[in-house]
C-alpha positions as a Markdown table, in Angstrom:
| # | Residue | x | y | z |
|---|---|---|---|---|
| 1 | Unk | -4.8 | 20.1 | 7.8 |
| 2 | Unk | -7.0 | 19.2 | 4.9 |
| 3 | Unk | -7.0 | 16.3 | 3.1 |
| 4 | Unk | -7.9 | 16.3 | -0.3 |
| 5 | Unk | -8.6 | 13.9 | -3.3 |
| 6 | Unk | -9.1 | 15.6 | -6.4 |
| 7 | Unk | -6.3 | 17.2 | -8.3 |
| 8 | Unk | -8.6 | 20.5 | -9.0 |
| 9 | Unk | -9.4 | 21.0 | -5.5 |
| 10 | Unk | -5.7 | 20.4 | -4.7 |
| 11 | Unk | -4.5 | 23.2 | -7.3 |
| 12 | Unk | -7.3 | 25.3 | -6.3 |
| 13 | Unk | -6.1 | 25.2 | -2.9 |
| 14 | Unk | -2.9 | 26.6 | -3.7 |
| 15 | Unk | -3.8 | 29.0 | -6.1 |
| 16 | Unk | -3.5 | 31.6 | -3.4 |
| 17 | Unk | -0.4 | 31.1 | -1.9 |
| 18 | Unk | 1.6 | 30.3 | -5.2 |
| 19 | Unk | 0.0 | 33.9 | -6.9 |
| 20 | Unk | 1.3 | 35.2 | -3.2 |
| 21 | Unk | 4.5 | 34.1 | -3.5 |
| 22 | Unk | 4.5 | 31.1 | -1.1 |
| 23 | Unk | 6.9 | 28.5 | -1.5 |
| 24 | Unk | 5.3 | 24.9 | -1.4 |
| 25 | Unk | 6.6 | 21.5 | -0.4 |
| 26 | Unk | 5.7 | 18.2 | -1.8 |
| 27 | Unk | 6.2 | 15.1 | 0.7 |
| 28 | Unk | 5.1 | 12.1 | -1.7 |
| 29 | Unk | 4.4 | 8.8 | 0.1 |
| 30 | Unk | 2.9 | 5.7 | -0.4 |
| 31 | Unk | 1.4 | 5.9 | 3.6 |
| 32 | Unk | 2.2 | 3.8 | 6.2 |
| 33 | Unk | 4.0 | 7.0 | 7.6 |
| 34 | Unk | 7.2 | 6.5 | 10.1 |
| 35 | Unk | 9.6 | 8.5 | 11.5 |
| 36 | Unk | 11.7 | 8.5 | 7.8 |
| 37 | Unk | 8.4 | 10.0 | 6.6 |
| 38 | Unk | 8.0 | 12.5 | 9.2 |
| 39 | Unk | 11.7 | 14.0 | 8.9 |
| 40 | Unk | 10.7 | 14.9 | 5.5 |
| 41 | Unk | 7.6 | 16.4 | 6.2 |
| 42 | Unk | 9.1 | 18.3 | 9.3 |
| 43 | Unk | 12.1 | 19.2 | 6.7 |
| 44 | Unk | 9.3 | 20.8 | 4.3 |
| 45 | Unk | 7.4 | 22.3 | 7.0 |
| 46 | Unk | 10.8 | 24.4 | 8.0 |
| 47 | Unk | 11.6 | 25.5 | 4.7 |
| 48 | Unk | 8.1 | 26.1 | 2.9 |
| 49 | Unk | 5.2 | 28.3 | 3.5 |
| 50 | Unk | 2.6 | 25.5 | 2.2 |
| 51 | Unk | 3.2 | 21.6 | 2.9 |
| 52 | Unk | 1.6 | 19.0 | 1.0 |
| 53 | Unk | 1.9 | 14.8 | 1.7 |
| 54 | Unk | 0.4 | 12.9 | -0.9 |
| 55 | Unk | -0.6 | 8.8 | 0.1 |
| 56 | Unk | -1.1 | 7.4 | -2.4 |
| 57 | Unk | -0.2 | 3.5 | -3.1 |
| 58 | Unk | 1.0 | 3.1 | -6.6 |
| 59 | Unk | -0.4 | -0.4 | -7.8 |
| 60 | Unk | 1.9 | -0.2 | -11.1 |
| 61 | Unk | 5.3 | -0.2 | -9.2 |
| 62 | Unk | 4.5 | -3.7 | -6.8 |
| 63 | Unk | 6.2 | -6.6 | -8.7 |
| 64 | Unk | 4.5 | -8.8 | -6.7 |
| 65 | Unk | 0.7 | -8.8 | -6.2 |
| 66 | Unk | 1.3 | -10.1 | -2.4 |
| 67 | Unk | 3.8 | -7.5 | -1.6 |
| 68 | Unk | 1.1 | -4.7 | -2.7 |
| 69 | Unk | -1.4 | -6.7 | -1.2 |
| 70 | Unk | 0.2 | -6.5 | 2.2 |
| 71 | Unk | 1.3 | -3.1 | 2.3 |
| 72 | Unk | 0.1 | -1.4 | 5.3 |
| 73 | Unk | -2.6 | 1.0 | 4.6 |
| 74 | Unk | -3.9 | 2.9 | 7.3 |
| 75 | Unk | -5.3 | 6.3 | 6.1 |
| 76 | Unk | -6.4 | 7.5 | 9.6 |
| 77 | Unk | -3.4 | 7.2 | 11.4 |
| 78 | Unk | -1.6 | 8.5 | 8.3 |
| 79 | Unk | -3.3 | 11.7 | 8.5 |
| 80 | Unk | -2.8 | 12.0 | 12.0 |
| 81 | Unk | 1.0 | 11.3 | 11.5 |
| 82 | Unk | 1.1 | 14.1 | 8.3 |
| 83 | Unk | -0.5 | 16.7 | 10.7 |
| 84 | Unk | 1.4 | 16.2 | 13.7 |
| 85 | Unk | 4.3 | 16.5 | 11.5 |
| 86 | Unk | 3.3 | 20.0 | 9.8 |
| 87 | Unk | 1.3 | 19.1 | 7.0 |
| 88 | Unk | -0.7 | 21.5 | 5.3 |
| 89 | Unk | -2.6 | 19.3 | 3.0 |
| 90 | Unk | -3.3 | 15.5 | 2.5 |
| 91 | Unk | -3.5 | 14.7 | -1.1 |
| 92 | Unk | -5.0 | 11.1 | -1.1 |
| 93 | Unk | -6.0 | 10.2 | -4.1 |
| 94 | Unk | -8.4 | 7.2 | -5.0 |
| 95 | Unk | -6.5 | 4.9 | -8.4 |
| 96 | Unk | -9.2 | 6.3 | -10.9 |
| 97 | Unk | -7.8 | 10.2 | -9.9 |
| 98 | Unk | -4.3 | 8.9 | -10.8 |
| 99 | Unk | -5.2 | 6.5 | -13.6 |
| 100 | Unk | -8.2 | 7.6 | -15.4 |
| 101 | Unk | -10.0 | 5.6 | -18.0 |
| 102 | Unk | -7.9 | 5.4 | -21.2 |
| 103 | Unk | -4.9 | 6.7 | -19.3 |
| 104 | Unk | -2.0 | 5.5 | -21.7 |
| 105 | Unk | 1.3 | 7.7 | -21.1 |
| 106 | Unk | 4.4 | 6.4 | -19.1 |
| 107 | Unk | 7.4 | 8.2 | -18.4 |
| 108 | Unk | 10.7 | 5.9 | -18.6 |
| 109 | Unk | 14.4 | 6.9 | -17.7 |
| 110 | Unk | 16.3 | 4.0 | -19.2 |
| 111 | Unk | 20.2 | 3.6 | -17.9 |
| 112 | Unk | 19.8 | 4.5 | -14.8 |
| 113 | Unk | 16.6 | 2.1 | -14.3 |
| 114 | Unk | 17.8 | -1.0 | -15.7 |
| 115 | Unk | 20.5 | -1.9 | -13.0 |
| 116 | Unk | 19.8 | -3.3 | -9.3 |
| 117 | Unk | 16.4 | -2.4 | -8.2 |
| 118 | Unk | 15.3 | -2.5 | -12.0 |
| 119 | Unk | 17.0 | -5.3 | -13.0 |
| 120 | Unk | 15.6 | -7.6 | -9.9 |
| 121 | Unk | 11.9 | -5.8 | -10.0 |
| 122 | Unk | 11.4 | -5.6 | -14.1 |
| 123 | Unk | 11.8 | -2.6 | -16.1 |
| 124 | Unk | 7.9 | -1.4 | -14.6 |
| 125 | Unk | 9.4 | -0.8 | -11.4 |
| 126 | Unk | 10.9 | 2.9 | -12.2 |
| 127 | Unk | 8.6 | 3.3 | -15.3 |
| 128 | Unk | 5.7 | 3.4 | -13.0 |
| 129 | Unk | 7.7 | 5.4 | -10.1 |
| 130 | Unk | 9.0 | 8.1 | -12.5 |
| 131 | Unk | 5.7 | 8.2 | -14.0 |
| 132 | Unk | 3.9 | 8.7 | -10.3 |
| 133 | Unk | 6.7 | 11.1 | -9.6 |
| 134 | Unk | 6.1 | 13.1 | -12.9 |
| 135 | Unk | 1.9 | 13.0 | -12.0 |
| 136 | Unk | 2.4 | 14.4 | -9.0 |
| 137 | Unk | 4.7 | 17.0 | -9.6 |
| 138 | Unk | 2.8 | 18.5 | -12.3 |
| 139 | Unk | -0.6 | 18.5 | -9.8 |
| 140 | Unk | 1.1 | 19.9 | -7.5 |
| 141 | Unk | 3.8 | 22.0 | -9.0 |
| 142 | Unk | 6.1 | 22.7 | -5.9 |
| 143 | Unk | 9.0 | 24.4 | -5.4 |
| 144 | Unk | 10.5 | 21.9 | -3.8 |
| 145 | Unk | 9.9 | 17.6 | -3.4 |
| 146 | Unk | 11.5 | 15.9 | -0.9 |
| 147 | Unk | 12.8 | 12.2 | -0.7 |
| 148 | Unk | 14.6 | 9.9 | 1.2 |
| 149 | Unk | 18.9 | 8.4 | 0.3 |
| 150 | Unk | 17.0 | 4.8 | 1.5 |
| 151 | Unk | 15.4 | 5.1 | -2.3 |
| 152 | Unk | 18.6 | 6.0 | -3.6 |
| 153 | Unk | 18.1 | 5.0 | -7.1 |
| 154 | Unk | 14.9 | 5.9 | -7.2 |
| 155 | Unk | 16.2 | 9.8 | -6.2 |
| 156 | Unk | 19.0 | 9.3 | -8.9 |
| 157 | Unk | 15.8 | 8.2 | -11.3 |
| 158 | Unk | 13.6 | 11.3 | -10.4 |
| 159 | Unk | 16.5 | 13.6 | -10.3 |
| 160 | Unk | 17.2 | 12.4 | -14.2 |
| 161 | Unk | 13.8 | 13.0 | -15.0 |
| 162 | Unk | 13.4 | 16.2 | -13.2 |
| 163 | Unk | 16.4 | 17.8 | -15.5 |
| 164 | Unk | 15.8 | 15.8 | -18.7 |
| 165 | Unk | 12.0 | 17.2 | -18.7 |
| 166 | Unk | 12.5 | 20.8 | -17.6 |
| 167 | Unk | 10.4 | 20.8 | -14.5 |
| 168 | Unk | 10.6 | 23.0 | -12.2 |
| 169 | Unk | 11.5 | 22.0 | -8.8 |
| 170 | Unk | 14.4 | 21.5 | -6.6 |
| 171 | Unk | 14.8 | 17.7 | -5.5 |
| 172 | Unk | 15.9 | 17.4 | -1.8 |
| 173 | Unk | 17.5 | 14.0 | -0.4 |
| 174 | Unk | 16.9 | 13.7 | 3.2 |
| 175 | Unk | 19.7 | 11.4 | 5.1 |
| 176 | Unk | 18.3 | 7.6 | 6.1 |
| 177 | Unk | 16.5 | 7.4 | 9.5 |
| 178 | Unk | 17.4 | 4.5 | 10.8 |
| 179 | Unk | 16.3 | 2.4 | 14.4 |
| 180 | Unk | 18.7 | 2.8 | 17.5 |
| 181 | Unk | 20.3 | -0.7 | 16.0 |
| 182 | Unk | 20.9 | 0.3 | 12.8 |
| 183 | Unk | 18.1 | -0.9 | 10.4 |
| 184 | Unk | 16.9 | 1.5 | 8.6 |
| 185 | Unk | 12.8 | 2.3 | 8.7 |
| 186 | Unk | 10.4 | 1.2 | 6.1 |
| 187 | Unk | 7.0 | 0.8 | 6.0 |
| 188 | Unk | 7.8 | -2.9 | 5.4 |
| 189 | Unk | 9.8 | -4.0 | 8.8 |
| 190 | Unk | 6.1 | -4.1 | 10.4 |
| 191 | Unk | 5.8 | -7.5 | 8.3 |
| 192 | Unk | 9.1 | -8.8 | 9.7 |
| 193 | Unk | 8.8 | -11.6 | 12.6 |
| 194 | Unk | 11.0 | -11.5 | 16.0 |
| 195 | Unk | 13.8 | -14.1 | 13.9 |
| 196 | Unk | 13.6 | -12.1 | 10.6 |
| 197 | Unk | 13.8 | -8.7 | 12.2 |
| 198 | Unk | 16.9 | -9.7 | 13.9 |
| 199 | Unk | 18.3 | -11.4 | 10.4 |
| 200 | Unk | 17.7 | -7.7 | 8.9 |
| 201 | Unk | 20.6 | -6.6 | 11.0 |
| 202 | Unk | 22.5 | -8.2 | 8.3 |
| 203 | Unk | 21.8 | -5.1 | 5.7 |
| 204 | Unk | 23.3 | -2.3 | 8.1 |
| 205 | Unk | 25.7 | -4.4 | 9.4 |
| 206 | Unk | 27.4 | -5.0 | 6.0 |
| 207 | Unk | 27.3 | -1.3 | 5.2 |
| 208 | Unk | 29.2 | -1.0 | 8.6 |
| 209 | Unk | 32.0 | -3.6 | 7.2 |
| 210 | Unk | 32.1 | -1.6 | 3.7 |
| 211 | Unk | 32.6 | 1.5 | 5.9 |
| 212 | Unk | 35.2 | 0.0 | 7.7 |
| 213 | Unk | 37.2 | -1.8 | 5.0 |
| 214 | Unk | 37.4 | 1.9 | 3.9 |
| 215 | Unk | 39.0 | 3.6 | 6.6 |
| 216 | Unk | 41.1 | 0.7 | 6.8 |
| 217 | Unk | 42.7 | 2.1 | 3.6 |
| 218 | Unk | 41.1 | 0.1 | 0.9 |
| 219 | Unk | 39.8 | 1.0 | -1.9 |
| 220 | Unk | 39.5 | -1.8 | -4.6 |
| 221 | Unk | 35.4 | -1.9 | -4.9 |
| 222 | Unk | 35.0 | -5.6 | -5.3 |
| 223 | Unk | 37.1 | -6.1 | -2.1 |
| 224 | Unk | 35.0 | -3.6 | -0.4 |
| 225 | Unk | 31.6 | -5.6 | -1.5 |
| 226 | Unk | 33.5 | -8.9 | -0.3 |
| 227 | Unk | 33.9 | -7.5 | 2.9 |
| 228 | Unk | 30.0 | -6.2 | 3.0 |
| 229 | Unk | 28.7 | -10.0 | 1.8 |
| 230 | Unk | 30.8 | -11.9 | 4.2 |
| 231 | Unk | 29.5 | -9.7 | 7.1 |
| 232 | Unk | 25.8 | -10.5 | 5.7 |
| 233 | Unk | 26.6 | -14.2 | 4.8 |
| 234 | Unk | 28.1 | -14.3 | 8.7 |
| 235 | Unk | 24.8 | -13.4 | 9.6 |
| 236 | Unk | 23.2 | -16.0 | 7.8 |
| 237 | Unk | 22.1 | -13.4 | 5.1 |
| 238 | Unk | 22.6 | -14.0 | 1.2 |
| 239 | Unk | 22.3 | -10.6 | -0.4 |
| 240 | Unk | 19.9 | -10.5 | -3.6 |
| 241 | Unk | 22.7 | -7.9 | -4.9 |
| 242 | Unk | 25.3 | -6.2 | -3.0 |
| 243 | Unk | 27.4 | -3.7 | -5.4 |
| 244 | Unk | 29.7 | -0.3 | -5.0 |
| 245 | Unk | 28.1 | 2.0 | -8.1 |
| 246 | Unk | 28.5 | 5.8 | -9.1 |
| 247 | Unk | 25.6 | 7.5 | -7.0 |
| 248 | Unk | 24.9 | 9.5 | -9.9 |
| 249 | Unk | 24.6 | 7.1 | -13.0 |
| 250 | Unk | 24.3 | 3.9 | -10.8 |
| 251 | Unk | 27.1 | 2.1 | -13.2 |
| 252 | Unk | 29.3 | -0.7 | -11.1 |
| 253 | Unk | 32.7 | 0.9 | -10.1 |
| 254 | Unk | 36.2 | -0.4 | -9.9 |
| 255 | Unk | 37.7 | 1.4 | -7.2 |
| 256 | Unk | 36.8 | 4.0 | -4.5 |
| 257 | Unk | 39.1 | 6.8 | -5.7 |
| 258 | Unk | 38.6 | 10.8 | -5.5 |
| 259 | Unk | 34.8 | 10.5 | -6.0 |
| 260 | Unk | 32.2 | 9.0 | -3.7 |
| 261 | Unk | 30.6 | 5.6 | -4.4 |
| 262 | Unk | 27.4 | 4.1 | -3.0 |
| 263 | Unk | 27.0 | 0.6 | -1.5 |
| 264 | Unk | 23.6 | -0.8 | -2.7 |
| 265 | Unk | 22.1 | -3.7 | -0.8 |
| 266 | Unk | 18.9 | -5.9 | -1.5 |
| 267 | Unk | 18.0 | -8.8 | 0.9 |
| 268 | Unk | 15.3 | -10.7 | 1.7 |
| 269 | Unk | 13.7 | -12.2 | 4.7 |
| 270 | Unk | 10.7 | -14.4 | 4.4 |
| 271 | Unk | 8.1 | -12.7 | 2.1 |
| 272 | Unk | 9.8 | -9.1 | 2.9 |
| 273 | Unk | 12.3 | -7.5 | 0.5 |
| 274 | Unk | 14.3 | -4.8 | 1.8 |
| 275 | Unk | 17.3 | -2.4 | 0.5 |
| 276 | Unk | 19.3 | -0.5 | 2.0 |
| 277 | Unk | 22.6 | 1.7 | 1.3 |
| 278 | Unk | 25.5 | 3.8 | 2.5 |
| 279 | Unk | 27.9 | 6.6 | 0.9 |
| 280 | Unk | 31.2 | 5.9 | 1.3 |
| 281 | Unk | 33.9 | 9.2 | 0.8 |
| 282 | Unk | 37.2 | 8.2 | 0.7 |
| 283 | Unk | 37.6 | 12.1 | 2.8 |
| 284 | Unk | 35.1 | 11.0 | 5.1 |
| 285 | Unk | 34.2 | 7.2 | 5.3 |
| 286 | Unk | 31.4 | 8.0 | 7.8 |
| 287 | Unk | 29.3 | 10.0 | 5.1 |
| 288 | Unk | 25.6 | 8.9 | 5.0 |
| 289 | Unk | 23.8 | 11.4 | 2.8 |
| 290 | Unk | 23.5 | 12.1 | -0.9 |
């Protein structure tokens, strides 16, 4: 594996296989690399001749200068991870490759940003994702980009902007990798203590009741969500937001009829925010991907 940091060295690398006819896979990532990382990149690696993981950490998305100051960086062990896991090429970046001087364009999808995630975390949050997302694409121009449902409205964000700009790539949603208890990964639980890791059961453990309350037979969304809080306030948990919305357009539903719904949860524990999120299918309430 190579790792690279300079957009021309990264397109020059795949000038060969793309005039070859070599299909190439883009794995973007902010680092701290887990196992939800590496099922995307082993997901790449088995459908794509040429596997790129870019790490970069996106100072414009972090609300919160001490959340991006704590993120986990590890660039070492990163690489290690991306080429155990089938990675042709690291694409790491330094801020001034991605941001130049006098770098003035951002790329904003507006419904679809301005509920849950973008309403808590300010309209910057997805401006700066789908503007990262957009970069990245066009340096790399793959033939396929692979994500995560844990982001799930950042995949209904990039999906928008993926059609509404005309670029040229199939999105892929990859199902939530979760621990043997339930919570799902993110580079973030490494910042939870033994008493808040514990608390975090609370976010799977509602998407469990909202299953439930499903194939019990109901299908009224704001009793659904009562039954998700009330398992999260049982475990001493107040959600930040807990709502049933159209996976698509991300707009609040009424009931769980015909069409799937998604149940959107934000929580936080300490100085740690984390989300979380379930499909329910009135066919099939134990449906978990996009």
């Amino acid at each position: 594996m190579k790792t690279l940091r300079v957009v021309a060295d990264v397109r020059a690398a795949l000038d060969d296989p793309r005039s070859a006819g070599r299909s190439i896979g883009l794995v973007p990532t902010m680092g701290a690399l887990h196992e939800g990382h590496v099922s995307l990149i082993r997901r790449a690696r088995a459908a794509c001749d040429e596997v790129v993981v870019s790490l970069f950490v996106n100072p414009s998305q972090f609300d919160e200068p001490g959340d991006l100051a704590a993120y986990p960086r590890e660039e070492q062990r990163d690489a290690a991870v991306a080429a155990r896991a089938g990675a042709d090429i690291l694409f790491a970046p330094s801020p001034d490759e991605i941001y130049p001087p006098g770098f003035s364009t951002t790329v904003t999808v507006d419904e679809l940003a301005a509920s849950l995630e973008g309403a808590h975390r300010g309209p910057a949050h997805f401006a700066s994702v789908a503007t990262i997302v957009t970069k990245l694409l066009n340096m790399v121009q793959p033939s396929v980009a692979y994500f995560g449902q844990k982001d799930a409205q950042q995949v209904a964000v990039i999906r928008r902007l993926v059609s509404d700009l005309d670029i040229p790539v199939d999105i892929e949603v990859a199902p939530t990798v979760r621990e043997p208890d339930g919570l799902a990964l993110s580079s973030r639980n490494v910042r939870l203590d033994a008493e808040q890791r514990r608390r975090a059961l609370a976010l799977p453990r509602a998407l469990d009741a909202a299953r439930q309350a499903l194939a019990g037979g109901e299908r009224d969304a704001a009793a659904i969500a009562a039954a998700a809080r009330s398992a999260m306030i049982a475990a001493g948990v107040e959600p930040e937001y807990l709502e049933l919305v159209s996976p698509d357009t991300f707009v609040p539903i009424g009931h769980v009829n015909g069409q799937p719904a998604l149940v959107a949860v934000a929580a936080r524990f300490g100085d740690v925010r984390l989300i979380d999120n379930a499909l329910l299918n009135p066919s099939d309430p134990a449906t978990e991907r996009l």
